[in-house]
C-alpha positions in Angstrom: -8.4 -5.2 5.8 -6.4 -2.4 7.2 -2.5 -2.7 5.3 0.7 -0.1 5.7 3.9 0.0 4.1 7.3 0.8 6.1 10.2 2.0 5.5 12.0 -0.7 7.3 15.4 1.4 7.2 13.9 4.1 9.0 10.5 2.9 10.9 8.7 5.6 8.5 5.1 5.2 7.3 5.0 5.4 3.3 1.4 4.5 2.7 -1.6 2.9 4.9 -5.2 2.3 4.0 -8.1 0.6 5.1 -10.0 -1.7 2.4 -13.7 -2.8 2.7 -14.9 -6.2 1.1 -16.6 -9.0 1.3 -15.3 -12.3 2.2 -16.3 -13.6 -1.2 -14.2 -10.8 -2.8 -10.8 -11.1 -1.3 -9.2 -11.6 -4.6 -10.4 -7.9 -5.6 -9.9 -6.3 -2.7 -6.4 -8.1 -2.6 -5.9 -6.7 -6.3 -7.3 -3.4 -5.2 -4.6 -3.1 -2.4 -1.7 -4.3 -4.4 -2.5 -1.6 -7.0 -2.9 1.1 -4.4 0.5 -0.2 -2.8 2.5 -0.1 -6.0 1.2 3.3 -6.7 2.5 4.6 -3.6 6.0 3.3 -3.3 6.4 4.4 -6.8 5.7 8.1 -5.7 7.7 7.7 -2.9 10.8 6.6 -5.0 10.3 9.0 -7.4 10.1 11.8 -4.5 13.2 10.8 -2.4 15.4 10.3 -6.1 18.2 13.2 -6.3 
């Protein structure tokens, strides 16, 4: 499963990974991904605050 965030306002890549799983564990690696995704929109909101 290979995800990426966007900025949408400005076409900018924020994050992007590529997750390896097994069909029966989609739920983790879904988990996994949402985890990795919150971390890195909270960093880039914390970087790009005044």
């Amino acid at each position: 499963m290979k995800l990426r965030a966007v900025d949408a306002r400005t076409d900018r890549k924020i994050w992007a990974e590529v997750f390896d799983f097994e069909a029966r564990d989609l739920v983790s690696a879904s988990v996994r991904a949402a985890g990795s995704i919150e971390a890195a929109i909270t960093a880039e909101s914390s970087v790009s605050k005044p």
